[in-house]
BAVO-987306 format. One line per field, with one value per residue (C-alpha): x, y, z. Coordinates in Angstrom, 1 decimal, always signed. Example, Ala and Ser with C-alpha at 12.3 -4.5 7.8 and 13.67 -1.06 7.14 Angstrom:
% BAVO-987306
u = +12.3, +13.7
v = -4.5, -1.1
w = +7.8, +7.1
END
This chain:
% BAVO-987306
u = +109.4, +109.5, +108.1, +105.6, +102.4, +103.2, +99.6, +98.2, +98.9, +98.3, +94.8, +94.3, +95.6, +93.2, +90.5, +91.2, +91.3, +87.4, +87.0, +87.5, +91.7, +93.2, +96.3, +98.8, +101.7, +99.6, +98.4, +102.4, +103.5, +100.2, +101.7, +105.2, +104.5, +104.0, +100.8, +101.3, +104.2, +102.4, +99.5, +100.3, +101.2, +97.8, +96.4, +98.7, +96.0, +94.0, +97.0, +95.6, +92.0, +90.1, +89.4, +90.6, +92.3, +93.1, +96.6, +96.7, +96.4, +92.7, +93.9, +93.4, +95.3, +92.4, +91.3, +93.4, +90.7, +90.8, +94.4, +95.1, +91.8, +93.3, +97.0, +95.6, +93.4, +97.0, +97.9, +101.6, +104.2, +106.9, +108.5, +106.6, +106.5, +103.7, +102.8, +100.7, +98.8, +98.3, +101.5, +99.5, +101.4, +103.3, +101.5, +100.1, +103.4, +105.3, +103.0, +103.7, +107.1, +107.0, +104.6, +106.9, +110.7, +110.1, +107.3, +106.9, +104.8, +103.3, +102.3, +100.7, +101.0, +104.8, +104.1, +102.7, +105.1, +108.4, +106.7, +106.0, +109.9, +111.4, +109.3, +110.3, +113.6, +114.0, +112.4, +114.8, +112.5, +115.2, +112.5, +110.4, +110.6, +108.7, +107.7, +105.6, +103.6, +100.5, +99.5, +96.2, +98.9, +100.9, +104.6, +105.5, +109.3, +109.4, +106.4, +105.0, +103.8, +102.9, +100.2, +98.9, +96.9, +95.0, +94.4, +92.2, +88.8, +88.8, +85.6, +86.3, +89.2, +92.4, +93.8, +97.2, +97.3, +95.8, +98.7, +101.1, +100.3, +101.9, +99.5, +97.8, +98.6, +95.8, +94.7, +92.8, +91.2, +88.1, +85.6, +82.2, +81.1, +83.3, +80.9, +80.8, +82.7, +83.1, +86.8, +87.1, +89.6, +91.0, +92.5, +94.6, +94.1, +96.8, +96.3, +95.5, +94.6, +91.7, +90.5, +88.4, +86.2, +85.3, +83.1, +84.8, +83.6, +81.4, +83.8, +84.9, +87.9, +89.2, +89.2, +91.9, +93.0, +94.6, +94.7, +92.4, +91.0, +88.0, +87.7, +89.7, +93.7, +96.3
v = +96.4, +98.5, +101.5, +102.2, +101.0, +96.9, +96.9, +98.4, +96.4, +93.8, +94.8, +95.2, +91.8, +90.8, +92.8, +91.5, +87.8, +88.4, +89.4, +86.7, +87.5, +83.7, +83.9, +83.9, +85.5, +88.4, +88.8, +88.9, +91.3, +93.5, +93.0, +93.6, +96.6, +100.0, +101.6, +104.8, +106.1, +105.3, +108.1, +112.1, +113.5, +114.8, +111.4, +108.6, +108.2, +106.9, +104.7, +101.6, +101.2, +99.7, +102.3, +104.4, +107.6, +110.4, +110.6, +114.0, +114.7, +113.2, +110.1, +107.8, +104.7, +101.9, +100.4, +97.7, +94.7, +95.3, +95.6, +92.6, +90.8, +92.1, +90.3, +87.1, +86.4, +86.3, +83.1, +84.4, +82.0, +84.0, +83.5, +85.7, +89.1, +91.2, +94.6, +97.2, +99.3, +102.6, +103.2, +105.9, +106.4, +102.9, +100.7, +98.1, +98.1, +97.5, +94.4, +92.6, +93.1, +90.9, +88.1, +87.6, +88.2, +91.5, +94.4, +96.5, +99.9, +102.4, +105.8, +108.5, +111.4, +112.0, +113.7, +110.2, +108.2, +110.0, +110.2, +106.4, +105.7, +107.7, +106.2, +102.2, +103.4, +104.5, +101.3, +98.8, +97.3, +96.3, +94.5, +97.3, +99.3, +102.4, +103.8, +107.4, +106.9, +105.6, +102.5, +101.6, +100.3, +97.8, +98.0, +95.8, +96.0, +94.1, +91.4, +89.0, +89.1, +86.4, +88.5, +92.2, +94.4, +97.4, +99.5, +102.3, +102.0, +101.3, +101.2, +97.9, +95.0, +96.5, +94.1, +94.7, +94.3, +90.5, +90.5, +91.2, +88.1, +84.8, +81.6, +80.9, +84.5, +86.5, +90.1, +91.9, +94.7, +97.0, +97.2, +99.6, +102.9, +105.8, +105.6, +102.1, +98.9, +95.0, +93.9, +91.1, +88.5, +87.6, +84.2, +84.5, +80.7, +77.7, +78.5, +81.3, +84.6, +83.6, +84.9, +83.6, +86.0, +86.0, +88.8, +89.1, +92.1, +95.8, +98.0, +101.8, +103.2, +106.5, +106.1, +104.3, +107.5, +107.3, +105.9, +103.3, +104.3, +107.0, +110.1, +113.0, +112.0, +114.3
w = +108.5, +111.6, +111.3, +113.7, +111.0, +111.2, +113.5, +111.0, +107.8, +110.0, +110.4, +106.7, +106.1, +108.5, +107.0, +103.2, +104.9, +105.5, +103.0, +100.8, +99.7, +100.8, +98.6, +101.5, +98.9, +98.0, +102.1, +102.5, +100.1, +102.2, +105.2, +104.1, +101.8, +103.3, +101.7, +103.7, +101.3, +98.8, +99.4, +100.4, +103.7, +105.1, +104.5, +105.8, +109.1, +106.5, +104.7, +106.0, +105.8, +102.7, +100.9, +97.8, +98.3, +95.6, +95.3, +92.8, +89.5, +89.4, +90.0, +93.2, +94.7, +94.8, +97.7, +99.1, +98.4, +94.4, +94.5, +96.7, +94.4, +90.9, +92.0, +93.6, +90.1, +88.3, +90.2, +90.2, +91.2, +91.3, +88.0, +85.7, +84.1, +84.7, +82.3, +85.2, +83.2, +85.5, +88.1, +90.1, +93.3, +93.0, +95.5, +93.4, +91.5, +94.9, +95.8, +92.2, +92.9, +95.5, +93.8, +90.2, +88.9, +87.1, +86.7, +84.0, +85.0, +82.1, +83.4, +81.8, +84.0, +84.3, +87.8, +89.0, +87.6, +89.0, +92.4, +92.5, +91.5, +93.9, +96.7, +94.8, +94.9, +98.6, +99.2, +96.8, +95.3, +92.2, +89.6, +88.7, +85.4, +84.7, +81.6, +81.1, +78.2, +76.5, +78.6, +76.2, +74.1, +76.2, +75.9, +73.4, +73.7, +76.9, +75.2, +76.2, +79.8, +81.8, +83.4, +83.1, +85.2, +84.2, +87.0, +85.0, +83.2, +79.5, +77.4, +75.8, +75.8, +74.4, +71.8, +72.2, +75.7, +74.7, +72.1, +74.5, +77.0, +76.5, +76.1, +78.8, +80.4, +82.8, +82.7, +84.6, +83.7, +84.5, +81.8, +81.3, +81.5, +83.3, +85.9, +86.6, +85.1, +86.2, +86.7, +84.2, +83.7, +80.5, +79.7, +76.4, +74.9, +74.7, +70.7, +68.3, +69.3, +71.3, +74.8, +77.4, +79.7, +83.1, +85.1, +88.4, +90.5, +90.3, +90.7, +89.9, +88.3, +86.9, +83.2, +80.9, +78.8, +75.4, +72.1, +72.8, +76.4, +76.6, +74.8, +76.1, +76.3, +75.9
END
């Protein structure tokens, strides 16, 4: 893509590299994807280094290493579906597009989510779905999801989202405290409705509101 920032996403690539992302699909999809449309105006100088960046509304586009971490721990191939809990500005939601055959994005702030489809649309990205709505419940309609990726802090596991992934499936998702969580993955067993539980990373999120997120939804 040539548009005057390729050095720059190359950098990050680099930067992610050292810092321990080695799936060469998700470095791609960082190289190819332009972050800096994905965050406002005033801030774009700041598009490409690895950090998270408020994108309005209270909310904030992560930092480039938990993003690029969060898709690499779904071991896509390609050929999945993937549930993204948390649209924000889109940018996550553009890389997956690039790592699996269709994306379905639930966004609660309506703002958020009609700013991060016109800026997927501009850039053609065809297999992305976006739904404003209650994202602590999944969207079942388009069950079950090979993978799912919660990009907002819930208090505890949401069943449904476990519900909602096939056997064998991978979430990711940010678990603790508003103030502090560990990004955990969730492997949804061959059999039954059982779920295995791995501790991944420290990290810190805004928190996963509604029905079953923390106190304080709309």
């Amino acid at each position: 893509m040539s548009d005057g920032f390729q050095g720059y996403r190359s950098q990050l690539v680099e930067t992610l590299q050292r810092k321990g992302i080695h799936d060469m699909a998700v470095l791609r999809a960082v190289a190819t994807i332009p972050r800096h449309l994905f965050v406002p105006e005033s801030l774009r100088h700041q598009a490409y280094q690895d950090v998270a960046l408020p994108i309005g509304s209270g909310q904030t586009i992560s930092q480039p290493y938990v993003q690029a971490r969060s898709c690499e721990l779904l071991r896509l191939t390609g050929r999945e579906r993937v549930l993204e809990i948390g649209t924000g500005s889109g940018y996550q939601t553009a890389l997956l597009s690039m790592l699996c055959e269709s994306v379905f994005s639930v966004e609660r702030v309506v703002e958020l989510a009609k700013g991060a489809h016109e800026v997927i649309r501009t850039l053609q990205l065809p297999n992305i779905t976006i739904l404003h709505g209650d994202g602590s419940l999944g969207w079942r309609p388009n069950a079950p999801y090979d993978g799912i990726i919660v990009a907002a802090a819930s208090p505890a596991l949401p069943r449904p989202l476990v519900e909602q992934l096939v056997a064998g499936g991978r979430l990711v998702i940010p678990i603790g405290s508003r103030e502090a969580q560990c990004l955990t993955l969730i492997t949804r067993q061959p059999e039954g409705d059982g779920y295995d539980e791995t501790s991944i990373d420290d990290v810190r999120f805004v928190p996963l509101l509604g029905e079953l997120g923390f106190a304080g939804a709309d």
